[in-house]
C-alpha positions in Angstrom: 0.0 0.0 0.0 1.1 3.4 -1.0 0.9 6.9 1.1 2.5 10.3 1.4 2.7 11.8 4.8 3.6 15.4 4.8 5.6 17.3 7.8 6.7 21.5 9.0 9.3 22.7 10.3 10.0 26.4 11.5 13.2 27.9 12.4 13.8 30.5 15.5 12.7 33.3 13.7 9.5 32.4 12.9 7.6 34.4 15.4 5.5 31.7 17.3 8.8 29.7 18.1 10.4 32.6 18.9 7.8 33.3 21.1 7.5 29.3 22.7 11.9 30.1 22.4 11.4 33.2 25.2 8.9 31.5 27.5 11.1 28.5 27.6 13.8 30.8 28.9 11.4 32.3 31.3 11.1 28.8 32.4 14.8 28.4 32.9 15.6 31.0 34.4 12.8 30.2 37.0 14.3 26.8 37.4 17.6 27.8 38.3 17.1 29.8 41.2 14.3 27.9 42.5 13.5 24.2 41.2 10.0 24.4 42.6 9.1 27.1 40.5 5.6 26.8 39.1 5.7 28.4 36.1 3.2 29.4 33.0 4.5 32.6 31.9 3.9 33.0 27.4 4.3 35.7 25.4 3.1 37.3 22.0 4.6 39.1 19.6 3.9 41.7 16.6 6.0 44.3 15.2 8.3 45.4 18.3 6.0 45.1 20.5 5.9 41.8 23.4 3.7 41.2 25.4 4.0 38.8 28.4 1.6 37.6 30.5 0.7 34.4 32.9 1.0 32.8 36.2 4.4 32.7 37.8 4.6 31.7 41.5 8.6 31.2 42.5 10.8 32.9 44.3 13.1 33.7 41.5 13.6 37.0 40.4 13.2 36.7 37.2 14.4 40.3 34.8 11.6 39.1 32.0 12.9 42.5 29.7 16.0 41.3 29.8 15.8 37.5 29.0 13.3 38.7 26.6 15.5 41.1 24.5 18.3 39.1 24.9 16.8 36.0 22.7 15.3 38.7 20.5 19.5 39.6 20.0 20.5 36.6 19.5 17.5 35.6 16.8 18.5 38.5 15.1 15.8 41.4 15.7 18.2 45.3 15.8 14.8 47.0 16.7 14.1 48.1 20.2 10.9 46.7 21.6 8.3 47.7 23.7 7.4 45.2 26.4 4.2 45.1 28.0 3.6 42.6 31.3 0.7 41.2 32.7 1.9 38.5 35.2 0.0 37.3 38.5 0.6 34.5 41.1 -1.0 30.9 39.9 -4.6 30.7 41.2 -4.2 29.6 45.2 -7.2 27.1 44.2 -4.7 25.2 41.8 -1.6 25.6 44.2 -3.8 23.7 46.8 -4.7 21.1 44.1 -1.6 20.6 43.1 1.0 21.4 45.9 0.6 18.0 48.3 2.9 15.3 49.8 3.6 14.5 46.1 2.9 16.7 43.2 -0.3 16.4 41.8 -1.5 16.8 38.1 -1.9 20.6 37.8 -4.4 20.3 35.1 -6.7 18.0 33.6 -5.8 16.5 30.2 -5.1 13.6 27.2 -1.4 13.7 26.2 -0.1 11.4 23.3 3.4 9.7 23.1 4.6 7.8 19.5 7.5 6.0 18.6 8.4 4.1 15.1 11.3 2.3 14.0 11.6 3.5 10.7 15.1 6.0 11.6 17.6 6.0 13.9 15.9 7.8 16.9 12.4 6.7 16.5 10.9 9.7 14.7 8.9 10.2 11.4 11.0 10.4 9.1 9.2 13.4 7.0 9.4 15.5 10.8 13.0 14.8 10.8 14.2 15.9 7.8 12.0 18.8 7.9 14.2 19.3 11.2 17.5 18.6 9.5 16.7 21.2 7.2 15.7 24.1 9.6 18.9 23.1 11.5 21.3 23.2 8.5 19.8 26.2 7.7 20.0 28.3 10.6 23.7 26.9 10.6 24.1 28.4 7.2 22.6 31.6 7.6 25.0 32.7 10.7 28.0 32.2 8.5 25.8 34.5 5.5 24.3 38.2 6.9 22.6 38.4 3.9 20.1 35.5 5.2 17.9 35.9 8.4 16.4 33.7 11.0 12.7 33.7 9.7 12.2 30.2 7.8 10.3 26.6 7.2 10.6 24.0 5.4 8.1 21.1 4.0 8.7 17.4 3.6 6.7 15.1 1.7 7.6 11.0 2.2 6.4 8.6 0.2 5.6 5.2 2.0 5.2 1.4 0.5 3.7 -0.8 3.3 4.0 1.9 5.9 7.8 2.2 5.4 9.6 5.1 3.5 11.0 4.6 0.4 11.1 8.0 -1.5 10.8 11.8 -0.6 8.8 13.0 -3.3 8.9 16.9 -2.3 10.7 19.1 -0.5 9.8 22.9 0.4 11.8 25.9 2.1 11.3 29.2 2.7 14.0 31.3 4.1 14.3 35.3 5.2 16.4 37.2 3.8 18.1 40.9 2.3 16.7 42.9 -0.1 20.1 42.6 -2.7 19.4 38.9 -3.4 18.3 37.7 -6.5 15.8 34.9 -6.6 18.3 32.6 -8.9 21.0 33.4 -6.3 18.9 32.2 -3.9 17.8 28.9 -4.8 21.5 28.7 -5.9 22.9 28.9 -2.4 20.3 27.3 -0.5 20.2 24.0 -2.5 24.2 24.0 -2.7 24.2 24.8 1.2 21.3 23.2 3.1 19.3 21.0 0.8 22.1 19.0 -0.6 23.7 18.6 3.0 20.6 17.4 4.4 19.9 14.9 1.6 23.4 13.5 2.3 22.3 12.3 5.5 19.0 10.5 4.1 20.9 8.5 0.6 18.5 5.4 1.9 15.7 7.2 0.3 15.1 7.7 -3.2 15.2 11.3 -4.7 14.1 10.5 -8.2 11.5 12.3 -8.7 12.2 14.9 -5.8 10.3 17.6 -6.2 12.5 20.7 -4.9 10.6 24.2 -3.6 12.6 27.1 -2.8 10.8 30.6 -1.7 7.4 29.9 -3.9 7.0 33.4 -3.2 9.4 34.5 -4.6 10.6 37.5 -2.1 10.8 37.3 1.6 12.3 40.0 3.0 9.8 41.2 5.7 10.3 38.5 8.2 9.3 37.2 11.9 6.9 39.7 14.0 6.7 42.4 11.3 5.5 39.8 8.6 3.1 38.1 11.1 1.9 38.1 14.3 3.4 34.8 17.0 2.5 33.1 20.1 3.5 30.3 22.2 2.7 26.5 21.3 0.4 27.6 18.2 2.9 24.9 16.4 1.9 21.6 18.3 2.3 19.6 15.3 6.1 20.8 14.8 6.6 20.5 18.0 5.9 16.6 18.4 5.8 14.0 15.4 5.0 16.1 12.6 1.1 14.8 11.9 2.0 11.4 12.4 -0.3 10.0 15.7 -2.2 12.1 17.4 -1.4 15.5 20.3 -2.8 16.3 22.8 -5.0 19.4 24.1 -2.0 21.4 25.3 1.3 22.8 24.4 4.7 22.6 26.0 6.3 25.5 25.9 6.0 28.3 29.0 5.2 24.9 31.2 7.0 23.8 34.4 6.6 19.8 35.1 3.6 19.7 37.2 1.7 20.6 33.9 1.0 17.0 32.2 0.2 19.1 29.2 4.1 18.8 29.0 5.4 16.1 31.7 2.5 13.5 30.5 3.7 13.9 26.9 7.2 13.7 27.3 6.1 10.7 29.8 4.4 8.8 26.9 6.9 9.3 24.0 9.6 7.3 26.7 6.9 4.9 27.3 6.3 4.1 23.3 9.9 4.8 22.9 11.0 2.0 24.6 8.4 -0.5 23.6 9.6 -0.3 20.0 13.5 0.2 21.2 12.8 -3.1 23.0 11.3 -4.6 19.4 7.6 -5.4 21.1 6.0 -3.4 18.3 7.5 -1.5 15.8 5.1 1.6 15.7 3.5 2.6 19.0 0.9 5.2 20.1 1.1 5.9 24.1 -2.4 7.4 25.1 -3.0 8.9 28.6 -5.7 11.2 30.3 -5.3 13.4 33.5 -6.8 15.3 36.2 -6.0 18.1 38.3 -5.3 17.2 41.6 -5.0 13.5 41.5 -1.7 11.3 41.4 -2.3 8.8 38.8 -3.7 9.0 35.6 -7.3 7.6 34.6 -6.9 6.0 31.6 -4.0 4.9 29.5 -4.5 3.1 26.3 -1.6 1.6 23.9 -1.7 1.5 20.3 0.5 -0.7 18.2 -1.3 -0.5 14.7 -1.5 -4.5 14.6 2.9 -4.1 14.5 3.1 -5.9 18.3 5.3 -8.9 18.3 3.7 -9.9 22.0 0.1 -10.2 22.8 -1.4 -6.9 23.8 -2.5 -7.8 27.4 0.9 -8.9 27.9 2.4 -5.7 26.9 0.0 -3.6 29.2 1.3 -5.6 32.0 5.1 -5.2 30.9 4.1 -1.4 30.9 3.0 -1.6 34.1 5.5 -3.2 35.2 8.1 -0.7 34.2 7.1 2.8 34.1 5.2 5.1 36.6 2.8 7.4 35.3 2.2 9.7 38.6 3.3 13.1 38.1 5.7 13.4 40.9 7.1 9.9 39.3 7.6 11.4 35.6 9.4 14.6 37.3 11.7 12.4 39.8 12.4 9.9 36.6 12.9 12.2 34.2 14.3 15.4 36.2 12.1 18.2 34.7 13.5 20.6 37.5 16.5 21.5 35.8 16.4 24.4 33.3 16.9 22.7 30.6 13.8 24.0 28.3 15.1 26.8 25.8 17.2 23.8 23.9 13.5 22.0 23.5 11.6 25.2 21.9 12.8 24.9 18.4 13.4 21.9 16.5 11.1 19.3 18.5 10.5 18.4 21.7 11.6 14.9 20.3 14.0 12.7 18.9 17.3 14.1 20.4 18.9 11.4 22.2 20.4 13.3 25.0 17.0 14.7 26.4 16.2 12.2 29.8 12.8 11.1 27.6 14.4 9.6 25.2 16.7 7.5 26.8 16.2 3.8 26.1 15.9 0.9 29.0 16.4 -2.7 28.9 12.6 -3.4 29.8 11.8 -6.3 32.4 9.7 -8.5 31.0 
C-alpha cells in the first residue's frame, strides 16, 4: 500500500517559536534559582511590540525585559521593543490542588506519546528531515548576513507498506536581504542546506524529488513584522510532525507539574522503549489526567496491529516498568532542571540526549 505523509518545520525566527523560544527561557531562568518554580508565563509578539503575561509563583527573580530582548539579540531582531507585562501569582485554588505530599497533576488532560522504527531515533521520518533542514539552515545563515532567521521548510515522504522509500517533495522558505536575486537564492540554498541534508538521508530515493525554494518568490519582511506569533500555536512541529495524534495542550512556557508537557514527554519514553525493546515496531502511548490527583485515569496503547507480544501482555510489561504519577515522571525524568530553551525549536523529540528519550532494557 502506497501513502505520502507530509511534515513542517519552523526555524527561531518564525515568530511563534520565537515566542514558545522566550517562554522557555522564562522557564529556565525560573528553574535555576528555585526548582519548585511553578511556572506558565507566554508571550506574544507583533512588530516590536511583546507582550508577556501568565501565572508565575517562584521565588526567583526573574528580569523578563531582559531574558526577553536578549533572545530577540541573538535571533537576530536590531529594533528596540516595547514590552508590556501582565503577570500574576498561579490561582491559590490550583496551588492547593496541586502542591501535596507528592505533586499532583496541575491540570486536567489527554497527552499522546509515539515511537516508530523506521530512523535512527524513533521519529517520522518526514518531521525529521523537515528538522535537518531548519537546523542546517540556521547553521548556514550565521555564517551568511545576507540571510535571516525567519524560515520553514516542507517534507513530503512517500511510503510502500507503511515504510519510507522516497521523498517525493521538499519545500523551504527562508528570510532574507533585499540585494538577493531569486536565482542566487535557490543557488545557495540548494548548494548549502538541501544537498547537505539529503546526504544524510541516501537510503531514500530522490528520483522524482520535487524541490521548492521561496514559492513566493521574495521574503524579506520577516518574523513579528511579517506576522503576528505566540506560544505553542505549532503543536504539530513540536511533536511528530502529523503522524499519531497531540494532545490538548502545548509545551512551551510549562514547568513539570503541567501534564500538558510532563504526560507527553512521559508517553513518548513509554512508546519509545516499547519499540526500542522490538515489542512493536510503531507505538501510540495514550494517557488522560486530572487536576489534583496522582495517577492518571486511563492509559491506552496502540500498536497499529505491528506488536510482536500479545497486547494484554504488553499492558502488564508497561506496568510493570514505568510510573505514570506526576511526581514519578518529574523524579524519573528530572524536569527541574532548566533545561527548556534547547527543546523550543526543533522538536520536543528525537534528540537522544534529552532524559525522555533514553532507552531501558525493559523487564519482561
Amino acid at each position: 500500500m502506497k501513502k505520502f505523509i507530509t511534515s513542517e518545520s519552523v526555524n527561531c525566527g518564525h515568530p511563534d517559536k520565537t515566542c514558545d523560544i522566550i517562554a522557555d527561557s522564562f522557564l529556565d531562568e525560573a528553574l535555576r534559582q528555585d526548582p519548585n518554580s511553578q511556572m506558565a508565563v507566554e508571550c506574544a509578539i507583533k512588530n516590536n511590540k511583546l507582550f508577556i503575561y501568565g501565572e508565575a509563583s517562584t521565588n526567583a527573580k526573574i528580569d523578563y525585559d531582559k531574558i526577553a530582548k536578549n533572545v530577540l539579540k541573538e535571533i537576530g531582531y536590531d529594533c528596540e521593543f516595547e514590552i508590556i507585562k501582565e503577570i500574576s501569582l498561579q490561582s491559590p485554588d490550583i496551588n492547593e490542588a496541586v502542591i501535596k505530599e507528592k505533586i499532583m497533576a496541575n491540570d486536567q488532560g489527554m497527552v499522546f506519546g509515539y515511537a516508530t522504527n523506521e530512523s535512527d531515533n524513533y521519529m517520522p521520518m518526514p518531521i525529521n528531515i523537515a528538522h535537518d533542514l531548519m537546523k542546517v539552515y540556521e547553521g548556514y545563515r550565521k555564517t551568511d548576513k545576507r540571510f535571516k532567521a525567519d524560515a520553514k521548510s516542507q517534507v513530503t515522504v512517500e511510503y510502500i507498506n507503511d515504510l519510507p522509500v522516497s521523498i517525493s517533495s521538499l519545500l523551504i522558505s527562508i528570510s532574507h536581504t533585499e540585494n538577493l536575486k531569486y536565482k542566487e537564492i535557490c543557488d545557495i540554498v540548494k548548494n548549502n542546506v538541501i544537498d547537505e541534508v539529503l546526504k544524510k538521508y541516501k537510503a531514500l530515493k530522490t528520483d522524482n524529488l520535487k524541490i521548492i525554494i521561496n514559492p513566493s518568490k521574495k521574503f524579506t519582511i520577516w518574523g513579528s513584522f511579517a506576522d503576528s506569533g505566540c506560544v505553542g500555536r505549532k503543536i504539530i512541529v513540536d511533536t511528530y510532525g502529523g503522524v499519531g495524534k497531540v494532545g490538548g495542550g502545548c509545551f512551551s512556557s510549562k514547568n513539570a507539574s503541567k501534564v500538558d508537557r510532563s504526560g507527553a514527554y512521559y508517553a513518548r519514553y513509554v512508546a519509545k522503549n516499547i519499540v526500542a525493546n522490538n515489542l512493536a515496531d510503531r507505538c501510540e502511548v495514550s494517557v488522560s489526567y486530572v487536576i489534583g490527583m496522582e495517577y492518571p485515569t486511563s492509559l491506552y496503547i496502540e500498536t497499529f496491529n505491528t506488536q510482536k507480544i500479545e497486547l494484554n501482555k504488553l499492558y502488564e510489561i508497561v506496568q510493570k516498568n514505568f510510573d505514570f504519577s506526576t511526581q514519578n515522571i518529574i523524579d524519573e525524568l528530572n524536569l527541574l532542571c532548566p533545561i527548556y530553551k534547547d527543546t523550543a525549536c526543533y522538536g520536543h523529540f528525537g534528540k537522544d540526549y534529552y532524559s525522555w528519550e533514553k532507552i531501558k532494557k525493559l523487564k519482561i
